[in-house]
C-alpha positions in Angstrom: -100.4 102.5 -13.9 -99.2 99.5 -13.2 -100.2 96.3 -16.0 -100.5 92.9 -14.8 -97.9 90.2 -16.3 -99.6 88.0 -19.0 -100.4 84.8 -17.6 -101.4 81.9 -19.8 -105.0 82.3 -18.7 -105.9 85.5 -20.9 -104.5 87.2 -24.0 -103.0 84.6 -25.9 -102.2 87.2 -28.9 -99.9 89.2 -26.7 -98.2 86.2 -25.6 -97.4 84.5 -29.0 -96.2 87.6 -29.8 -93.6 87.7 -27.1 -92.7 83.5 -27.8 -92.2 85.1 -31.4 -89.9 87.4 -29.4 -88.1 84.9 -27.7 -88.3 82.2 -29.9 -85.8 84.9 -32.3 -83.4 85.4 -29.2 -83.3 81.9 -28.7 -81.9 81.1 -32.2 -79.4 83.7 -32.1 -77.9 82.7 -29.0 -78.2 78.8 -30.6 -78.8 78.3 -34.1 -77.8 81.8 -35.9 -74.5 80.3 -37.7 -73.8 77.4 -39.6 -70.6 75.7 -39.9 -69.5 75.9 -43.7 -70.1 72.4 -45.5 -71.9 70.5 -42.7 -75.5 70.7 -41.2 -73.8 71.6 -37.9 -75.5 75.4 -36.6 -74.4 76.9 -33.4 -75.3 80.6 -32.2 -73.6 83.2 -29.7 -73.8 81.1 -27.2 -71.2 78.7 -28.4 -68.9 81.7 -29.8 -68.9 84.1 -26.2 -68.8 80.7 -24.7 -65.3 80.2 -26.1 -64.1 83.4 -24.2 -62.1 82.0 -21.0 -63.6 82.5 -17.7 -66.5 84.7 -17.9 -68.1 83.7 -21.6 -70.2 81.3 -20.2 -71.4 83.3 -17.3 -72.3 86.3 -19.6 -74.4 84.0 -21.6 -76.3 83.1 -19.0 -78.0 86.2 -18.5 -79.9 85.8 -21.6 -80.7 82.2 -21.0 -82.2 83.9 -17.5 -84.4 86.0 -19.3 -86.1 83.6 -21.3 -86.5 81.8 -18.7 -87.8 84.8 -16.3 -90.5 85.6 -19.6 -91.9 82.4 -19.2 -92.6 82.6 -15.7 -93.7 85.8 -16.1 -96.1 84.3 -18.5 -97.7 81.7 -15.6 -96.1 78.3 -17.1 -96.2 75.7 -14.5 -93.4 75.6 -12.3 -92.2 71.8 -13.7 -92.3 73.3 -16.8 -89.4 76.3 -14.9 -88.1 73.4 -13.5 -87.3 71.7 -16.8 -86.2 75.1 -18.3 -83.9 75.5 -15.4 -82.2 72.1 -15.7 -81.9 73.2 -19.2 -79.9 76.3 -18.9 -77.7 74.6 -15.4 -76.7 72.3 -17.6 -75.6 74.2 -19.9 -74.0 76.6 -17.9 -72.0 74.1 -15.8 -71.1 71.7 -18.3 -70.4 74.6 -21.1 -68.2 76.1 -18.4 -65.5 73.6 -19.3 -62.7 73.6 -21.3 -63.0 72.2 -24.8 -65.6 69.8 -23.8 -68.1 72.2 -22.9 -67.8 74.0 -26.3 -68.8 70.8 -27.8 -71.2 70.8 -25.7 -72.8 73.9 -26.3 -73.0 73.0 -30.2 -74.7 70.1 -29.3 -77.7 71.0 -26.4 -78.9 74.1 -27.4 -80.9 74.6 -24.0 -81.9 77.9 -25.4 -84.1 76.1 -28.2 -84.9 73.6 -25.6 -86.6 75.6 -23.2 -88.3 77.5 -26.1 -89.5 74.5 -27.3 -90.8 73.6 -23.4 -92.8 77.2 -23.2 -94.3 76.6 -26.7 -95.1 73.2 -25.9 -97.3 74.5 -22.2 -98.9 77.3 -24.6 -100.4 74.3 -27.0 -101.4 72.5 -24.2 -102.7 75.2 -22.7 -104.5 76.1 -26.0 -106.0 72.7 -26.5 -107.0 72.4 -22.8 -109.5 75.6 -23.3 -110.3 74.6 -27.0 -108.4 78.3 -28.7 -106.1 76.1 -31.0 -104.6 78.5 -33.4 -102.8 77.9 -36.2 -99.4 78.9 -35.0 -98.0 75.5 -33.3 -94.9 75.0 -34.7 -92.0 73.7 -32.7 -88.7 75.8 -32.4 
């Protein structure tokens, strides 16, 4: 039997469940270190990103999936839009030598486009009055 993908439109318990999801593989790839001594935090992104060549590319596949969830989910497309802005960027300009490791550390477009689904859920939330209590940013 086939299921119908969540859309934003009906079971908002089984989505936050899945941003909860998300939200987790988002910090990972991110946030999931922190650089002794400083507030600095960078995730797996940043370390397979330092692999010459292809560590980039192979972190883009996760980016994709977040990125796929949320569509699957019904955000708007300008919300995709944003997300896939997010992850382009980070994906071309991470692809560089030095500079794009930097990079990485700094835009965490994972957390970004989190932030970007979790901000169309509230929206969506407050729009059909079912605030919950779980709002908080990424």
């Amino acid at each position: 039997m086939l299921h119908a993908p969540p859309t934003l439109d009906h079971d908002i318990s089984r989505i936050e469940r899945e941003l909860a999801q998300l939200d987790r593989l988002a910090k990972a790839l991110d946030s999931r270190f922190r650089l002794p001594g400083t507030p600095i935090r960078f995730g797996l992104d940043t370390l397979v990103g330092l692999i010459p060549g292809i560590g980039d590319t192979l972190m883009a596949a996760p980016s994709a999936w977040i990125i796929w969830r949320a569509y699957r989910m019904g955000i708007r497309r300008r919300h995709l839009t944003r997300m896939l802005a997010n992850s382009g960027l980070d994906y071309v300009i991470g692809s560089i030598p030095v500079i794009g490791d930097i990079f990485d550390v700094g835009f965490k477009a994972n957390l970004r486009n989190i932030a970007i689904l979790r901000e169309e859920l509230v929206a969506h939330k407050l729009a059909n009055g079912r605030v919950g209590n779980n709002t908080s940013t990424a």
